[in-house]
N, CA, C and O of each residue as an XYZ file, in Angstrom:
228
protein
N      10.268     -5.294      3.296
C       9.537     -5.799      2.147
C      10.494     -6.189      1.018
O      10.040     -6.534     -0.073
N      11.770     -6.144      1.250
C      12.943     -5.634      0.143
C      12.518     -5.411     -1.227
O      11.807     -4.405     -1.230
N      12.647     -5.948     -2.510
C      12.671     -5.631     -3.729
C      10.914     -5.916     -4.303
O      10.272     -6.898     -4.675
N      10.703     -4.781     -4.155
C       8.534     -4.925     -4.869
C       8.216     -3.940     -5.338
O       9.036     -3.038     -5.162
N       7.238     -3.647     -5.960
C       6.855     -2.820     -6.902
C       5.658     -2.167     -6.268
O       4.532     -2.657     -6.185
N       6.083     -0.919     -5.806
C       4.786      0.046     -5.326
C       4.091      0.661     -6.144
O       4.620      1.109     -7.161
N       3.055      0.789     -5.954
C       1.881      1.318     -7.317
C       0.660      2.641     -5.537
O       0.349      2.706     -4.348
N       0.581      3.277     -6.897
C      -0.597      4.414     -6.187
C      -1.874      4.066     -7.126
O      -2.086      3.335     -8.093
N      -2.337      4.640     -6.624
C      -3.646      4.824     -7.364
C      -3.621      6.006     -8.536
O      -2.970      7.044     -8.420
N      -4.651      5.581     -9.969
C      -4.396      6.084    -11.412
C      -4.982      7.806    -10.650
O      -4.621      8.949    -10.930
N      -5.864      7.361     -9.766
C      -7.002      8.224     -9.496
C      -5.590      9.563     -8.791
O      -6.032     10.555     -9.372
N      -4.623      9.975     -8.178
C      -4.183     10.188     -6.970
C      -3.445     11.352     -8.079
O      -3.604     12.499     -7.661
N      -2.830     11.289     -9.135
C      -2.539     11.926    -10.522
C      -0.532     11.646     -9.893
O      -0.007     10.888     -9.077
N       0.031     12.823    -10.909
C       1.349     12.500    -10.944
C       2.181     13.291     -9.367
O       3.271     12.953     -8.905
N       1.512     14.078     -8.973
C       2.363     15.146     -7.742
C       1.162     14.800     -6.320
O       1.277     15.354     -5.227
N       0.122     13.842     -6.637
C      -0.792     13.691     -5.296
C      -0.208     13.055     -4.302
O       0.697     12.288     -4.631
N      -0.460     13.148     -3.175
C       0.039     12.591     -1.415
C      -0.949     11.831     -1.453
O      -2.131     12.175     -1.436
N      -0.394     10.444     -1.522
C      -1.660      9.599     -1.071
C      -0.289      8.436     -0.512
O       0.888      8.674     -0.241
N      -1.366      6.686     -0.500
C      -0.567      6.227     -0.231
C      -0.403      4.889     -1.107
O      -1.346      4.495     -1.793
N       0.733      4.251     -1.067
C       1.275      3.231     -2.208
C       1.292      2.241     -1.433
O       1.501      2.265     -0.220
N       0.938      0.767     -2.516
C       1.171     -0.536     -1.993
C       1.945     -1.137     -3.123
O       2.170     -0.862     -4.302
N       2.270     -2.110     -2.232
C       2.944     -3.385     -2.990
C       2.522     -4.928     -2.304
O       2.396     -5.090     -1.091
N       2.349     -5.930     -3.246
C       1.933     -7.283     -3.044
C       2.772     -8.238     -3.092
O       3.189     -8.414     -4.237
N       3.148     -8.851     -2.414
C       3.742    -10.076     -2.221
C       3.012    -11.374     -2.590
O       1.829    -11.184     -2.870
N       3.378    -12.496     -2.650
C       2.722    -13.563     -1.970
C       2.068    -14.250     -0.892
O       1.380    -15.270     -0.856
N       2.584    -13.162      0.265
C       1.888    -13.374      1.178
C       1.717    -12.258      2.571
O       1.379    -12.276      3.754
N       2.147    -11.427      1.640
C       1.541     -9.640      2.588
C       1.471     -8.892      1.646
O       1.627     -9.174      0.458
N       1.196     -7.744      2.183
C       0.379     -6.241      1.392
C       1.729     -4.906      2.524
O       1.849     -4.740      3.738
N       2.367     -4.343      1.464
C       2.679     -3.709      2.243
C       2.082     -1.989      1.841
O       1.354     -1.858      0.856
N       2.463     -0.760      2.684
C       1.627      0.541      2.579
C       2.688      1.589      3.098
O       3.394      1.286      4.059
N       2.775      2.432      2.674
C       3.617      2.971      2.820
C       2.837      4.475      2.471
O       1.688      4.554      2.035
N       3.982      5.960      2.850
C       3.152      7.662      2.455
C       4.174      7.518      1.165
O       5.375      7.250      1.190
N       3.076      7.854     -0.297
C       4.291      8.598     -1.011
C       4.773      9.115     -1.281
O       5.372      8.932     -2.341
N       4.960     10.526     -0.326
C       5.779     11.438      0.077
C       7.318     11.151      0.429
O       8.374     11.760      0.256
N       6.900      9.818      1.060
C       8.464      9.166      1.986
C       8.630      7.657      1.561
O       8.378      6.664      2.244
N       9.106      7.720      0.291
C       9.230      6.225     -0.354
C      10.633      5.845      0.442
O      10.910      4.658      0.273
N      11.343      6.376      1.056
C      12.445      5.726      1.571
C      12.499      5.654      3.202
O      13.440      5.337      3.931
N      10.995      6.109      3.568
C      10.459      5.757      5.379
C       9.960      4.553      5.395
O       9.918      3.644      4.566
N       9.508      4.713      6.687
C       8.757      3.120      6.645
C       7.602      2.474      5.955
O       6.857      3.271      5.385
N       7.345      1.454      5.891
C       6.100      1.298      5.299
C       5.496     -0.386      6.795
O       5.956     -1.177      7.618
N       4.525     -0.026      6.296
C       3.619     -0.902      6.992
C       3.084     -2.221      6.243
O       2.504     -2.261      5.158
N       3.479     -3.478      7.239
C       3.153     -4.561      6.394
C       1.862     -5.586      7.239
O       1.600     -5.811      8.421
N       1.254     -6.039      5.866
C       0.278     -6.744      7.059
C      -0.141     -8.088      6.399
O      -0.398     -7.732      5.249
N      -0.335     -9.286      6.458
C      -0.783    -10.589      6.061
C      -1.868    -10.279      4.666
O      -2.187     -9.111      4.440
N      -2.093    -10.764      4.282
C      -3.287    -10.812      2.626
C      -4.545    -10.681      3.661
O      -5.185     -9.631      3.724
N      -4.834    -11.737      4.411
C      -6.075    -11.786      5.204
C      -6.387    -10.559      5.617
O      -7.533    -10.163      5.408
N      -5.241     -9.533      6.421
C      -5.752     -8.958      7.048
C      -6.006     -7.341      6.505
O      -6.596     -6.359      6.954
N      -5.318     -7.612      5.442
C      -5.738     -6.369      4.175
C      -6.926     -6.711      3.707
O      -7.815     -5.888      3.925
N      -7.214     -7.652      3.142
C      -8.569     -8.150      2.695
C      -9.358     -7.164      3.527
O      -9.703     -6.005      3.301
N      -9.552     -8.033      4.635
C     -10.474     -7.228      5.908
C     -10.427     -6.030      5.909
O     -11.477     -5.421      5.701
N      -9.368     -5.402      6.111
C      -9.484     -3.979      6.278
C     -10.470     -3.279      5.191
O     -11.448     -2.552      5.369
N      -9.839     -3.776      3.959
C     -10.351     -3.563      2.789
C     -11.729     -3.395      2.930
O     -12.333     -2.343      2.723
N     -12.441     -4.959      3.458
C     -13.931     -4.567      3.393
C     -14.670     -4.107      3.977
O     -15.860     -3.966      3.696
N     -13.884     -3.647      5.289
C     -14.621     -3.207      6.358
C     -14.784     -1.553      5.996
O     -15.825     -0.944      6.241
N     -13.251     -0.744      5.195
C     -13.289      0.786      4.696
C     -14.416      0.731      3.803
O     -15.206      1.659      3.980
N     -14.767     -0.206      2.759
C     -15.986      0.270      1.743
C     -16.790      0.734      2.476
O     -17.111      1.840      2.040
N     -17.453      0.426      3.626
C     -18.482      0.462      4.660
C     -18.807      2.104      4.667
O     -19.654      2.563      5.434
């Protein structure tokens, strides 16, 4: 993903395990923020979208 700006959620507070994204122009990447220097997972805008609307469910 090289140089992007990961954000958590306001909701998750300052010491919570959740997980962080960052946006590109043209992917979404996800990552644990426990392990900001493991892998993270990247996936197209489209297919975050989707995911996206399919979890509200």
């Amino acid at each position: 993903m090289g140089q992007v700006e990961w954000r958590k959620s306001s909701y998750s507070g300052s010491e919570a395990n959740c997980v962080e994204v960052a946006l590109t122009t043209t992917h979404t990447g996800v990552r644990d923020s426990k392990n900001p220097s493991g892998p993270a997972l990247s996936f197209s805008l489209s297919a975050f979208k989707a995911f996206l609307t399919r979890a509200k469910f």
